[in-house]
mmCIF file as gemmi writes it, N, C-alpha and C atoms, coordinates in Angstrom:
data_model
loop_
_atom_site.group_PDB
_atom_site.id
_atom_site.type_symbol
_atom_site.label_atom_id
_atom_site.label_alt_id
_atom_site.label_comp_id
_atom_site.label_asym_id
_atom_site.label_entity_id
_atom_site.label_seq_id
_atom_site.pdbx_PDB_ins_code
_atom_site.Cartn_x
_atom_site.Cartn_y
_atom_site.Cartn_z
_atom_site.occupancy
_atom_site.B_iso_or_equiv
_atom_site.pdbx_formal_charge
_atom_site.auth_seq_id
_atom_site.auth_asym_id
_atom_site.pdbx_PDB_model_num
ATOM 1 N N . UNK Axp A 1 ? -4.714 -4.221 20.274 1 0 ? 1 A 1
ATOM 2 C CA . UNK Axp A 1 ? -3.746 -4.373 19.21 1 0 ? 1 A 1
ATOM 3 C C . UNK Axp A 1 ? -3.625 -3.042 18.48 1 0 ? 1 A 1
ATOM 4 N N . UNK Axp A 2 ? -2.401 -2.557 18.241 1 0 ? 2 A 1
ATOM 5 C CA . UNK Axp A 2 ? -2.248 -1.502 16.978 1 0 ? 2 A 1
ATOM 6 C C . UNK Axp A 2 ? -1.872 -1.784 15.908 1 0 ? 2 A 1
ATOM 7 N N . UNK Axp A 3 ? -2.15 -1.112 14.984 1 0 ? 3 A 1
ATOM 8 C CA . UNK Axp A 3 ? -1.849 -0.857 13.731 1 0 ? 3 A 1
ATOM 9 C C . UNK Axp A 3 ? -0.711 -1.207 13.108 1 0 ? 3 A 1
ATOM 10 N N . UNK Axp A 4 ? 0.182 -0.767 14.223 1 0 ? 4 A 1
ATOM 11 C CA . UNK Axp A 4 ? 1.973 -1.088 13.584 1 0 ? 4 A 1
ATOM 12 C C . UNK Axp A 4 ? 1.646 -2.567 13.578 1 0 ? 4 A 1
ATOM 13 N N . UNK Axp A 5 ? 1.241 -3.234 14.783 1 0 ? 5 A 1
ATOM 14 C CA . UNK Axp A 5 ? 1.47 -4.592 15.309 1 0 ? 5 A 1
ATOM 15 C C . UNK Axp A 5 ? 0.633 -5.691 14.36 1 0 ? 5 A 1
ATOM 16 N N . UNK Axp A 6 ? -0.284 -5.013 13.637 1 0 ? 6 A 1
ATOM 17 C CA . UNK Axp A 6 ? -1.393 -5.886 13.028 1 0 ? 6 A 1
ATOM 18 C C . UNK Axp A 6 ? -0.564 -6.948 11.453 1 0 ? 6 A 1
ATOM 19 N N . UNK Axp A 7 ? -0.847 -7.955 11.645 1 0 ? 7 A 1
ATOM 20 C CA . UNK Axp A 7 ? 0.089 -8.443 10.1 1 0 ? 7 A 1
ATOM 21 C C . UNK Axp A 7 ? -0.336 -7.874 9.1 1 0 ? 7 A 1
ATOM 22 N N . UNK Axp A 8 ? -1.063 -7.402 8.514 1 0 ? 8 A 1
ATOM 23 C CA . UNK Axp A 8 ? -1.555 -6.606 7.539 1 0 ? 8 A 1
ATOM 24 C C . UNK Axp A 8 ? -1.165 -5.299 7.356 1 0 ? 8 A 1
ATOM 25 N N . UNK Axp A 9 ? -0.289 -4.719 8.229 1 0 ? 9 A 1
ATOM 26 C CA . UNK Axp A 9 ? 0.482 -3.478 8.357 1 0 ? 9 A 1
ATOM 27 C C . UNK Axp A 9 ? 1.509 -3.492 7.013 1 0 ? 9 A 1
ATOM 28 N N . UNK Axp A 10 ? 2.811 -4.23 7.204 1 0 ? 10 A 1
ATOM 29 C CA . UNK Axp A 10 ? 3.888 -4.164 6.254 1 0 ? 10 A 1
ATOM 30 C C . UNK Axp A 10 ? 3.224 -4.387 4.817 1 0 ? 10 A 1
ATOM 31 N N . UNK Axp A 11 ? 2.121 -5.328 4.749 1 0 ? 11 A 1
ATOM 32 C CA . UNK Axp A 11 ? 1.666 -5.467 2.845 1 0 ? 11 A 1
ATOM 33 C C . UNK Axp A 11 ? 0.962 -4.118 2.743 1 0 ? 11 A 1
ATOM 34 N N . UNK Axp A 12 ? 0.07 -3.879 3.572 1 0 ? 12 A 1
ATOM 35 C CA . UNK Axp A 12 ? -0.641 -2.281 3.058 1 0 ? 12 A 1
ATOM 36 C C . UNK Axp A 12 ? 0.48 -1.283 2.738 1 0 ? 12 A 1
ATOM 37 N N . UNK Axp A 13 ? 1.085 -1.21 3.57 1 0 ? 13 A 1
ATOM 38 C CA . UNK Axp A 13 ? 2.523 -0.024 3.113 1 0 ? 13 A 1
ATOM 39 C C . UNK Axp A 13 ? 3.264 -0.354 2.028 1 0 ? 13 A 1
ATOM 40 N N . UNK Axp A 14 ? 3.383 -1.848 1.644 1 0 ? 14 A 1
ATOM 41 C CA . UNK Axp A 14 ? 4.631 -2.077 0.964 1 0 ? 14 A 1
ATOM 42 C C . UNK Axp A 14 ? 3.691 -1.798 -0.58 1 0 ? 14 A 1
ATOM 43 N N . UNK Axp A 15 ? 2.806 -2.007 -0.845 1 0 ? 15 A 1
ATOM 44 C CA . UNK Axp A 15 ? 1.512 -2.083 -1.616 1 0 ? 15 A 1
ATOM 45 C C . UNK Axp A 15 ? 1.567 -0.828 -2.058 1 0 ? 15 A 1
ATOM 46 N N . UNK Axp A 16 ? 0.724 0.235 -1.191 1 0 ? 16 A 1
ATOM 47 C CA . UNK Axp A 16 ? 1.264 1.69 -1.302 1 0 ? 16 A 1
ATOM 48 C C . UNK Axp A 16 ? 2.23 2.455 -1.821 1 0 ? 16 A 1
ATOM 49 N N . UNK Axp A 17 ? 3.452 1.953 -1.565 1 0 ? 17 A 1
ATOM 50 C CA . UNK Axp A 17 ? 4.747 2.666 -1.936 1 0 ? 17 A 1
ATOM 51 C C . UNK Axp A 17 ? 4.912 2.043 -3.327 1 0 ? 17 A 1
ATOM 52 N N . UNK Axp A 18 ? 4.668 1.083 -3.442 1 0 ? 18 A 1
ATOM 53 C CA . UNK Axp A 18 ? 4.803 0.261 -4.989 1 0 ? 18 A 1
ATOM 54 C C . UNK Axp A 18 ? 4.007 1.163 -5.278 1 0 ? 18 A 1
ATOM 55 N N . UNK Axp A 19 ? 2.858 1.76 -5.464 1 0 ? 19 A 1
ATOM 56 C CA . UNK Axp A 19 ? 2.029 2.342 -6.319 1 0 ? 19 A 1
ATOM 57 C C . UNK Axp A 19 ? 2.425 3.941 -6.845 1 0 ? 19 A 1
ATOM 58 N N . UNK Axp A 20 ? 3.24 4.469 -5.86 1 0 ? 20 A 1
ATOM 59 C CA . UNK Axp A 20 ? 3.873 5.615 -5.638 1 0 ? 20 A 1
ATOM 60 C C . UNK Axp A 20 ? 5.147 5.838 -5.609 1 0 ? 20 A 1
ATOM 61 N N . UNK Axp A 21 ? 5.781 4.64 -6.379 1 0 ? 21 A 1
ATOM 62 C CA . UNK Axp A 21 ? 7.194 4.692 -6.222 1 0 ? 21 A 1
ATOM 63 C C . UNK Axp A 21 ? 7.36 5.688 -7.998 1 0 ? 21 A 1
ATOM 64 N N . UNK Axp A 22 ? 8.656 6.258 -7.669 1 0 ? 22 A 1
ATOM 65 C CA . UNK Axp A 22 ? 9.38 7.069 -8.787 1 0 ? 22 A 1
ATOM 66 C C . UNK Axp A 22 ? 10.96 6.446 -8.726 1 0 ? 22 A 1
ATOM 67 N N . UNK Axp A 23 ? 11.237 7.283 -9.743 1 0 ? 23 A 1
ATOM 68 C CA . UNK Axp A 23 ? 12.467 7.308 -9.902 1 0 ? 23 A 1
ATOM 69 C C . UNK Axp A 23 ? 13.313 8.37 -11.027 1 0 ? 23 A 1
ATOM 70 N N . UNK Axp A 24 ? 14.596 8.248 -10.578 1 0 ? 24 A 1
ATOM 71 C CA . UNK Axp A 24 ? 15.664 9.345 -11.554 1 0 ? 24 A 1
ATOM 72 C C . UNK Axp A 24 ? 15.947 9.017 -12.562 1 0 ? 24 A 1
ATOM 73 N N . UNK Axp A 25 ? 15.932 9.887 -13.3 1 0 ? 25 A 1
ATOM 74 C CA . UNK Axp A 25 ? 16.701 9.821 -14.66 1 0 ? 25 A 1
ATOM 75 C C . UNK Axp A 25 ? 16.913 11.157 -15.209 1 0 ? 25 A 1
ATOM 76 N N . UNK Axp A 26 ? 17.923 11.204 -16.435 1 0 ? 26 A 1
ATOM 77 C CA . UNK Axp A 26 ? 17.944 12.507 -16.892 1 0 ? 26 A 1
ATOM 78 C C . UNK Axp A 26 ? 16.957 13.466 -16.979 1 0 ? 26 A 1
ATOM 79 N N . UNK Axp A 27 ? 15.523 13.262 -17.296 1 0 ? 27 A 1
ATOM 80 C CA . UNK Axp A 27 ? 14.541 13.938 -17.337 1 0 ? 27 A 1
ATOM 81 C C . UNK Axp A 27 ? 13.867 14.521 -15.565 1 0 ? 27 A 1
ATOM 82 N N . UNK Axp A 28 ? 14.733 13.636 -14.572 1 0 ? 28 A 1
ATOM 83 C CA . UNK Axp A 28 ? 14.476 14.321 -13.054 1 0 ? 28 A 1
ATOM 84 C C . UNK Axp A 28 ? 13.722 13.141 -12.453 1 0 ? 28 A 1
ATOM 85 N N . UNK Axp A 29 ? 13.054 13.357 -11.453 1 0 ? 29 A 1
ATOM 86 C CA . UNK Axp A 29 ? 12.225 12.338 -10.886 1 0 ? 29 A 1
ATOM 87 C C . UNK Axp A 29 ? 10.731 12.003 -12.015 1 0 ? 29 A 1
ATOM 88 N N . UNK Axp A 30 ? 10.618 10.751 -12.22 1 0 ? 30 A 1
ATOM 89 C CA . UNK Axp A 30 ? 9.291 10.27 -13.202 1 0 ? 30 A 1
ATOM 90 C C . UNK Axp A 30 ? 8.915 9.061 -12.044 1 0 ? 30 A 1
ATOM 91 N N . UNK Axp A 31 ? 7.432 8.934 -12.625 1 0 ? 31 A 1
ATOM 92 C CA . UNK Axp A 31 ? 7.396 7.901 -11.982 1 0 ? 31 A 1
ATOM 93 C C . UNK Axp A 31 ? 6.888 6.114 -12.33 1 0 ? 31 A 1
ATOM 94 N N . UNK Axp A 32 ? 7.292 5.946 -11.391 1 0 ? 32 A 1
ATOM 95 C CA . UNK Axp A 32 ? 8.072 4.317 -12.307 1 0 ? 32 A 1
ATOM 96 C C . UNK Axp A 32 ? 7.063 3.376 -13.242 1 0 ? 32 A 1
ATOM 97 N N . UNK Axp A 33 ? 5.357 4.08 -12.942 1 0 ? 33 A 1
ATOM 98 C CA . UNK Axp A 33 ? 4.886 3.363 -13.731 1 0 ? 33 A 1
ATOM 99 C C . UNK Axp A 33 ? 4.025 3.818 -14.903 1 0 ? 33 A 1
ATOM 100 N N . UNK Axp A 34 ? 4.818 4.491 -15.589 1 0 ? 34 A 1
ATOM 101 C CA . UNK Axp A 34 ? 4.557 5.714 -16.538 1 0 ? 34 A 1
ATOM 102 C C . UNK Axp A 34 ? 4.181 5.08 -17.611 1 0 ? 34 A 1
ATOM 103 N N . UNK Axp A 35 ? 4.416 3.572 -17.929 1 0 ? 35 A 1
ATOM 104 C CA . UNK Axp A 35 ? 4.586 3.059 -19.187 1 0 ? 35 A 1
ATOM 105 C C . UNK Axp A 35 ? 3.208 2.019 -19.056 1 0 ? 35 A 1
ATOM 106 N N . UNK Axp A 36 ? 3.391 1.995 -18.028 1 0 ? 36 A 1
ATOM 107 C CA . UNK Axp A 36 ? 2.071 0.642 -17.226 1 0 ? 36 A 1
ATOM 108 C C . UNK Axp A 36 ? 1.217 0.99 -16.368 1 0 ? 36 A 1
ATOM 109 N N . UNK Axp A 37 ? 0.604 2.068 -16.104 1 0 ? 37 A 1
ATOM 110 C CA . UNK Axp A 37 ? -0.44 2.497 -15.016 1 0 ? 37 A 1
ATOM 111 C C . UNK Axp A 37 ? -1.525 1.791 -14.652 1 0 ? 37 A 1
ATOM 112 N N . UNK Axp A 38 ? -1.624 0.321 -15.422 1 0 ? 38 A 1
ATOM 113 C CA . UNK Axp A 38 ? -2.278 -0.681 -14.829 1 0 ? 38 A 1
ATOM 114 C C . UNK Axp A 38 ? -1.219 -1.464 -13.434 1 0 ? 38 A 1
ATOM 115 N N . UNK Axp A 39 ? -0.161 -1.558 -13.886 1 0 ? 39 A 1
ATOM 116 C CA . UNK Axp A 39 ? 0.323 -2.176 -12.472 1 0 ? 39 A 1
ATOM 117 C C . UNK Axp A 39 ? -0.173 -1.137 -11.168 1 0 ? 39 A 1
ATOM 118 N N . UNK Axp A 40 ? 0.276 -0.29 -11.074 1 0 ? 40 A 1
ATOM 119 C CA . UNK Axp A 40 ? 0.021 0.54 -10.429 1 0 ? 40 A 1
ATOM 120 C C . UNK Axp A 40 ? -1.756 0.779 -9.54 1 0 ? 40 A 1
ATOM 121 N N . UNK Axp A 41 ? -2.562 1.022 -10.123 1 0 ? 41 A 1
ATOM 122 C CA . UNK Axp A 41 ? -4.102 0.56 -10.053 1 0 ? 41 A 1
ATOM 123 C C . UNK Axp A 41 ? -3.701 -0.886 -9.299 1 0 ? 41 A 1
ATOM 124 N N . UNK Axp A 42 ? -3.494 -1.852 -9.688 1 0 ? 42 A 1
ATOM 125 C CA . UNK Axp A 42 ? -3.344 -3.719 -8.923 1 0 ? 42 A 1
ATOM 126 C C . UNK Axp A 42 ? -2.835 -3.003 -7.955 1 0 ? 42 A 1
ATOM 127 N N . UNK Axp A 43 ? -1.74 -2.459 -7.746 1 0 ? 43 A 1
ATOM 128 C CA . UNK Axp A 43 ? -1.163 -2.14 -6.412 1 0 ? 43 A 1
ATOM 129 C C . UNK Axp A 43 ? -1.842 -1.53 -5.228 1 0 ? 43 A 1
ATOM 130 N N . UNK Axp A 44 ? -2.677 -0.598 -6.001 1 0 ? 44 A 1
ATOM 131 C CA . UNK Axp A 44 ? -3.516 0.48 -5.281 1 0 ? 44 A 1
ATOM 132 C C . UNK Axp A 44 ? -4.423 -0.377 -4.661 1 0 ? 44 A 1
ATOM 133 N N . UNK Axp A 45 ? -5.097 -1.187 -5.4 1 0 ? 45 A 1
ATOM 134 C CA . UNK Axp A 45 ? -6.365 -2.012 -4.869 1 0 ? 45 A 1
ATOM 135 C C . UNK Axp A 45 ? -5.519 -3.038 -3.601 1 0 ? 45 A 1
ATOM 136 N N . UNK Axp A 46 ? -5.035 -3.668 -4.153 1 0 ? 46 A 1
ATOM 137 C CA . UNK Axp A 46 ? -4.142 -4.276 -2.827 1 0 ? 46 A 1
ATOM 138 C C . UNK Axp A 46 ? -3.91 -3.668 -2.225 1 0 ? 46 A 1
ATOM 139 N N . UNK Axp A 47 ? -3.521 -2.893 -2.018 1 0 ? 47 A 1
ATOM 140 C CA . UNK Axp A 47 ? -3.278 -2.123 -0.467 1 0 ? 47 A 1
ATOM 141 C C . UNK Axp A 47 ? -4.6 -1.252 0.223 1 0 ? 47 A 1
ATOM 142 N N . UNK Axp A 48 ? -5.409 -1.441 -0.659 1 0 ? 48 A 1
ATOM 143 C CA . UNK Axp A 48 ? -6.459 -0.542 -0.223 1 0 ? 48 A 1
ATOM 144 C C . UNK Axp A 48 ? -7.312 -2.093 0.551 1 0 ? 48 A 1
ATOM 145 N N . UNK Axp A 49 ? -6.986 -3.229 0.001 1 0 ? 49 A 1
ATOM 146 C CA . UNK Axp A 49 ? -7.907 -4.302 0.588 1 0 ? 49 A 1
ATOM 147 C C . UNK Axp A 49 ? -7.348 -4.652 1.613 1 0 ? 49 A 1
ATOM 148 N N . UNK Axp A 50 ? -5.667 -4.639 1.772 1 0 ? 50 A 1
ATOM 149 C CA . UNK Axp A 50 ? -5.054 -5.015 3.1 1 0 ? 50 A 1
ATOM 150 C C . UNK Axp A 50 ? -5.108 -3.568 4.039 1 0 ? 50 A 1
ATOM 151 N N . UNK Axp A 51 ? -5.575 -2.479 3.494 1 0 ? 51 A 1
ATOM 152 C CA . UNK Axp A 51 ? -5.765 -1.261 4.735 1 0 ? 51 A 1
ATOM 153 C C . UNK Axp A 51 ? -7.028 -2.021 5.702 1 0 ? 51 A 1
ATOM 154 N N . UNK Axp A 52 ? -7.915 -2.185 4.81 1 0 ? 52 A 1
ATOM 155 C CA . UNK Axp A 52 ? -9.647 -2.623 5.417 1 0 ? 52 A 1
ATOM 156 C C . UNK Axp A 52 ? -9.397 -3.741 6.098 1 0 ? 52 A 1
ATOM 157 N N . UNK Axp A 53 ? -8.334 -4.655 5.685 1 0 ? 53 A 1
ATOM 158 C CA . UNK Axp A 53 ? -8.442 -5.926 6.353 1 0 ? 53 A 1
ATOM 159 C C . UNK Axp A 53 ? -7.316 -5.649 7.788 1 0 ? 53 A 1
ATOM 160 N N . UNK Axp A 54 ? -6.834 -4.483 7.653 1 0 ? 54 A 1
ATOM 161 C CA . UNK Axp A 54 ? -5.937 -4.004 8.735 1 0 ? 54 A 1
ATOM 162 C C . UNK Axp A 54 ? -6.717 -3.396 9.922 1 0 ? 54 A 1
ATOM 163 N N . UNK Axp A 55 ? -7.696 -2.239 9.348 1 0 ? 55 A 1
ATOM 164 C CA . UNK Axp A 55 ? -9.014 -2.019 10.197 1 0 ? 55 A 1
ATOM 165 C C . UNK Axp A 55 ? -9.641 -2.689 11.064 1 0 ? 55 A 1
ATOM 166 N N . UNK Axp A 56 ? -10.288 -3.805 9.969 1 0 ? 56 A 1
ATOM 167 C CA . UNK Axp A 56 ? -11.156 -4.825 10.982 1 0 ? 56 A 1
ATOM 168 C C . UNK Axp A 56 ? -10.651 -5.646 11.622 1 0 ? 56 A 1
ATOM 169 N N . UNK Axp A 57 ? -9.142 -6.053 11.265 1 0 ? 57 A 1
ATOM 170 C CA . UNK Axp A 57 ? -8.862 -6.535 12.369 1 0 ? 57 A 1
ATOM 171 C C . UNK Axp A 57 ? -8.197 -5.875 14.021 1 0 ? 57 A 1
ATOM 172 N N . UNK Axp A 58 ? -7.873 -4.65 13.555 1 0 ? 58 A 1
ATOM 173 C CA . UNK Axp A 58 ? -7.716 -3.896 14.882 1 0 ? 58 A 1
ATOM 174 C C . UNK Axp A 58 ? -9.126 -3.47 15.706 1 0 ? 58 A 1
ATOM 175 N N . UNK Axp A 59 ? -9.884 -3.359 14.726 1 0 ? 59 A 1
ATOM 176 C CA . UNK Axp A 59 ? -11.806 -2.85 15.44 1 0 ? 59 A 1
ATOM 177 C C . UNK Axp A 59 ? -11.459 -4.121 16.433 1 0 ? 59 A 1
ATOM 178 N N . UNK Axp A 60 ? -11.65 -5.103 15.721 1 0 ? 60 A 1
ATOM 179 C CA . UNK Axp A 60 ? -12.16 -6.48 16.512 1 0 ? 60 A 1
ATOM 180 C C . UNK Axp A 60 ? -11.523 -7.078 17.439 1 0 ? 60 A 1
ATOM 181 N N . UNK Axp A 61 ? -10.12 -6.433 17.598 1 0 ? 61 A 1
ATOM 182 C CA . UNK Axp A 61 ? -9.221 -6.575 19.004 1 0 ? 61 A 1
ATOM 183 C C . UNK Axp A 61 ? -9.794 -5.844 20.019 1 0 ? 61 A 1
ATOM 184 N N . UNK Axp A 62 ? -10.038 -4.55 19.574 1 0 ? 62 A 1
ATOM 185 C CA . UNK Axp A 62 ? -10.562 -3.591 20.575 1 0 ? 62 A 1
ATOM 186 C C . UNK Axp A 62 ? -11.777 -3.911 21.418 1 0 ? 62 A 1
ATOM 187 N N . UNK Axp A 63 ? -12.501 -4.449 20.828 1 0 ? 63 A 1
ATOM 188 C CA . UNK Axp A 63 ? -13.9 -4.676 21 1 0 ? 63 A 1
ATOM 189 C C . UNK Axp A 63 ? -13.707 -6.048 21.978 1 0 ? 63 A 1
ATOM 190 N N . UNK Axp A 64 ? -12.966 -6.906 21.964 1 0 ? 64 A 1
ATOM 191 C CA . UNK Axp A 64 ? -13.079 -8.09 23.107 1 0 ? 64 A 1
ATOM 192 C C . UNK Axp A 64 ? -12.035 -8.028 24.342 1 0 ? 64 A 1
């Protein structure tokens, strides 16, 4: 199994980009969670738990 293929693929990324998302405004690119850097952190951890759970489940394909 790969990585792309694993279900835990699209939430780790989508997780990620939420955490790192920006945006425009007169002042140029900011980023979107400037006001709340706790959402951001929740996001981070979620995607950092669906990376690991993306891992072990590709280890454990490999392995049988």
């Amino acid at each position: 199994m790969s990585v792309v293929r694993s279900r835990y693929f699209v939430p780790a990324v989508l997780f990620l980009g939420l955490a790192v998302s920006f945006r425009f405004d007169d002042a140029g690119a900011v980023w979107l969670w400037v006001g709340q850097p706790w959402v951001a952190v929740i996001a981070l951890v979620c995607s950092a738990a669906f990376w690991i759970l993306l891992l072990r489940d590709v280890r454990r394909h490999r392995t049988t």
